[in-house]
Residue, then its C-alpha position, 0 to 999 in steps of 0.5 A: x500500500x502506498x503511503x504519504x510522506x507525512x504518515x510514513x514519517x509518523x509511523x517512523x516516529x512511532x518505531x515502525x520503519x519497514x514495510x513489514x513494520x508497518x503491515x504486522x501493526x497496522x493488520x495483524x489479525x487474529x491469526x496473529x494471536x499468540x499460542x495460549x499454551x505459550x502461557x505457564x501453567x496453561x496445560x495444567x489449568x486447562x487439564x483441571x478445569x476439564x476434570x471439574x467440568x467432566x466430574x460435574x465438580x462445582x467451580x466458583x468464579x471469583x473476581x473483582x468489583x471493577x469492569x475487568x474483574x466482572x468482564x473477566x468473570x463474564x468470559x469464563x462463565x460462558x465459557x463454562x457454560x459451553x463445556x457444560x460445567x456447574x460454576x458459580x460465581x462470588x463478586x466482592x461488596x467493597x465495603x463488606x469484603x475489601x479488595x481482594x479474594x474474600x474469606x467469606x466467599x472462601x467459607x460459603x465454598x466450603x458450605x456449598x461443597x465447592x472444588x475448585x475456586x477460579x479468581x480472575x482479577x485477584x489472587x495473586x497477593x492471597x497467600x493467606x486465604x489461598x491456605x484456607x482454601x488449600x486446608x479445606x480441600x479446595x484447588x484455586x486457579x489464579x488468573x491475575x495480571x497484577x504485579x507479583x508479590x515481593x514475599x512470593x507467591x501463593x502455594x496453587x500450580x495454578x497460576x495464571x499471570x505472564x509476568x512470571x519470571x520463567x513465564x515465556x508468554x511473549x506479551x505481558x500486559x494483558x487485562x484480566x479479561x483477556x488472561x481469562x479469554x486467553x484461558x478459554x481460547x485454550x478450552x474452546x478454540x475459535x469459539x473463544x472469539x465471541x467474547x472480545x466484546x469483553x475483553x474491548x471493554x476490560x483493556x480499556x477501562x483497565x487503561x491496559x497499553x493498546x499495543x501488541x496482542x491488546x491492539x488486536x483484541x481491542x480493534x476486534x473486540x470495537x467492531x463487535x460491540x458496535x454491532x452490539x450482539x450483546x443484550x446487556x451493553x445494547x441496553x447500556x448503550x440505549x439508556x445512556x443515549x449512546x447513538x455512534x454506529x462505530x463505538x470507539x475506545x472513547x465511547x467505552x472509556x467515558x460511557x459504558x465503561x462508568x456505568x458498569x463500574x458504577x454498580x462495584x463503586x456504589x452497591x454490587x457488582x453483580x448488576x453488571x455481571x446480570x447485565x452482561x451474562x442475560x438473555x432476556x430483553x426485558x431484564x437487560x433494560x431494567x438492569x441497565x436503568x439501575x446502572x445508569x442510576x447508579x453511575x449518577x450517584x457516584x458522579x454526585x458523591x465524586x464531586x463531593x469527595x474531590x472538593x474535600x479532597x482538594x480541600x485538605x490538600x491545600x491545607x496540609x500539602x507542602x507542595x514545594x517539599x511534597x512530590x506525592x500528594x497524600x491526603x485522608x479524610x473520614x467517611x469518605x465513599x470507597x467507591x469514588x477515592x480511586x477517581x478523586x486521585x486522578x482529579x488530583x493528579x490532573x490538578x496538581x501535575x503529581x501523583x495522589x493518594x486518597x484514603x478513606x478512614x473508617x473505625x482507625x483504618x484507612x483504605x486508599x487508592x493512588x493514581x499517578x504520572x507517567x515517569x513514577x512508579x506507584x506499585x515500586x513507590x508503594x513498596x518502599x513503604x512495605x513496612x507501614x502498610x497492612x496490604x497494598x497492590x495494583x500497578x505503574x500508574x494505579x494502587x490500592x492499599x490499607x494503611x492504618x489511620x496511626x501510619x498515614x503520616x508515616x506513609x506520607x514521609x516515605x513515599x516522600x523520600x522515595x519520590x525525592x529520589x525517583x521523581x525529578x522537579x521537571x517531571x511534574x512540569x506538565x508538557x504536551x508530546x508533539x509526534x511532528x511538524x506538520x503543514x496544514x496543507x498536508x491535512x488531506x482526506x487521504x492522510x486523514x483516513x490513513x491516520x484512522x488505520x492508527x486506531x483503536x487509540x489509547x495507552x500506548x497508542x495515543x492520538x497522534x499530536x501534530x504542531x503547525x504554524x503561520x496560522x491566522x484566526x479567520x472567526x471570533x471565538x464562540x461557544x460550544x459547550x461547558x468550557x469549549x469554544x469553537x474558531x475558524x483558522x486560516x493559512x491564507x488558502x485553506x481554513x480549519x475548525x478548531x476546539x479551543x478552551x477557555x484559557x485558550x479562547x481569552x489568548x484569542x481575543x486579546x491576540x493584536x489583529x493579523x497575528x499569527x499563531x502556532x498550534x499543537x492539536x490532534x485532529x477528529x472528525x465531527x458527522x453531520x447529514x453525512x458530511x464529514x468536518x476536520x476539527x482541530x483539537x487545540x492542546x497550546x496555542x500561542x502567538x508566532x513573533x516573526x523572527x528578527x532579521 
């Protein structure tokens, strides 16, 4: 295929610089897939559940409150349900259970006479409650993609996570989901396939890297959810008024995505879970509607949460002595602290955890920027911590109320050496230059081969100067305003912010500005309008001779 010069140059930049290259990141399909029997441990785990299939052994698929736990249990039940295997399944309450595989759910297992108990999303740190289990009879499989423990691994062959160190899988950065599809690609086949509308939603919520092996699941898994095969996320997308023909990495990320999550933040994550296993029409609306409702309580308890948060951060935080913004208050909803931290990093440049304290206890959640590692920084604080786990840029974590200010000085001093000043500089990654003439309709739909966009693979962002402002601002929505720019032959809409808009009006008549943006296509009677989304915008001085 022929490419243009500027789309060739991006691929460049973005490492891919062969033919070859170029066709294996662009194409690759789902014959591309890697063998899941390359994954430790697969043969035994798959050996195990045949057995407790064929034995009419009961099976509990345990998982986690959060879309990829709940879309990562969806995929094995109806895996299970294929083979004809006898499961059920256990999704921890926050506030009653805690992060984590649960004692309770452990018990009930051994009451119902349960014999092999899945956890999918968890698993990986619970040495203690896999011993439990163990000394009742019952095997534990762990498909869990979160980083291993520094005190080693829980006493079950069955472990099902490729960041294992002799773990020769050769990607490393699955979700959840996509271990537990991953697992039923090697009990099923092709049939496996019919699930990557799941395993979309998961890698995207989770905010898993789209490159690799995601990449595929990912644009596969967006083609089926657009199709909307699925009762329950057809229902999802009808009552949050969701029109698009092609659902995008966007439209999971900010709208079917909350929703879901909305039921393990709020009450029970089991409303998902029904919505997305029914096939009753009539249910899938009503469950929909609650989840809906529900998402709307935890924005309002989110706005509440966040400006106390923000609150105690101006009065307690030494910012010029302070790397990590470290803030807890009493009572404050679990379900929304994780989403307060990113509020906090998005405000202060600098990563933040939130902590709820509840009877002396606190249960925090930790977002953070690119170049710090929250699991490696949280590990520095091991010794005041009572649990803790998750990832490079999110963490949870238990610490006790009298070990907060403790926590609070060691992430400190641990961010002093790993996280330099300039680091929390915010700063915007152009990927080129670009002449606004070069913005054709045939690089426009070559850039539309890039997607699906995300971690990883972000929209490309472009810079461009010598342009004129042809329109005054107007407003759109909310804090975006609308302008029209010119190079002299072409003219371009653009999407500015308010700070951006008031740079506009007080910019002196004929200036030329230079522009970082990222480009997007709006739909209107079936007319397609290239729309610049400004991310700076600043007034070009000429040069002095």
């Amino acid at each position: 295929m022929e490419y243009s010069l500027a789309f060739r140059k991006l691929l460049a930049k973005r490492g891919f610089a062969s033919d070859a290259e170029i066709e294996a990141f662009l194409f690759s399909g789902l014959s591309s897939l890697h063998d899941p029997f390359l994954m430790k441990n697969m043969k035994k785990v798959k050996v195990r559940i045949e057995q407790a299939v064929h034995a009419k052994e009961k099976i509990l698929i345990h998982g986690d409150y959060d879309v990829d736990g709940i879309t990562g249990v969806a995929v094995l039940a109806r895996t299970l349900e294929k083979l004809g295997g006898e499961y059920t399944t256990f999704l921890p309450e926050r506030e009653r259970d805690g992060y984590g595989v649960s004692e309770i759910a452990i018990r009930q297992a051994r009451e119902q006479g349960i014999g092999l108990i899945v956890t999918v999303d968890c698993g990986i740190t619970a040495k203690r409650e896999i011993e439990i289990a163990r000394a009742h009879g019952i095997d534990v499989v762990v498909i869990d993609h979160h980083r291993l423990p520094a005190g080693g691994l829980p006493d079950t062959h069955f472990i099902l996570n490729p960041l294992q160190e002799d773990c020769p899988y050769p990607f490393k950065e699955l979700s959840a989901a996509g271990l537990a599809f991953k697992l039923s690609q090697a009990l099923t086949g092709n049939a496996a396939f019919e699930h990557l509308d799941l395993v979309a939603l998961s890698t995207i919520s989770d905010m898993a890297p789209l490159t690799g092996e995601n990449r595929i699941l990912v644009k596969n898994g967006l083609a089926m959810l657009s199709e909307r095969k699925n009762l329950g996320i057809r229902a999802l997308a009808e009552v949050s008024k969701m029109k698009a023909v092609k659902v995008d990495t966007g439209h999971v990320g900010f709208i079917l995505g909350p929703r879901l999550n909305a039921a393990g933040r709020m009450s029970s994550a089991d409303t998902a879970l029904q919505l997305l296993m029914t096939k009753v029409p009539r249910e899938a609306e009503s469950l929909a509607r609650i989840l809906d409702a529900e998402n709307k309580a935890r924005q309002r308890s989110e706005r509440e949460t966040t400006r106390e948060a923000i609150r105690k951060a101006e009065q307690t935080v030494n910012f010029n002595r302070e790397r990590v913004i470290v803030v807890e208050g009493q009572g404050w909803h679990r379900g929304v602290i994780g989403i307060a931290a990113s509020r906090l990093v998005e405000k202060y440049e600098r990563p933040a955890i939130v902590i709820s304290v509840e009877e002396g206890v606190g249960r925090g959640s930790g977002r953070s920027i690119k170049s710090f590692h929250l699991f490696n920084a949280l590990s520095s604080c091991e010794a005041v911590l009572e649990e803790f786990g998750g990832h490079a840029q999110a963490a949870g974590l238990t610490v006790a109320e009298k070990n907060i200010p403790l926590l609070r000085e060691k992430i400190n001093t641990f961010a002093f050496e790993h996280l330099p000043p300039e680091a929390l500089k915010r700063f915007v990654t152009v990927d080129m230059a670009l002449k606004p003439n070069e913005l054709t309709s045939h690089f426009l739909e070559e850039l539309e081969l890039l997607e699906p966009y995300g971690i990883g693979n972000p929209r490309p962002v472009f810079q461009s100067d010598g342009l004129e402002l042809r329109s005054k601002p107007r407003r759109l929505y909310g804090e975006t305003y609308e302008v029209v720019l010119t190079e002299g032959s072409l003219n371009y809409q653009a999407h500015l912010n308010e700070k951006q808009m008031l740079f506009c009006e007080t910019s002196v008549p004929g200036a030329h500005f230079e522009a970082v943006y990222s480009v997007k296509t709006k739909q209107w009677n079936g007319m397609k309008t290239l729309v610049l989304s400004v991310k700076e915008f600043r007034e070009k001085l000429p040069t002095s001779s």
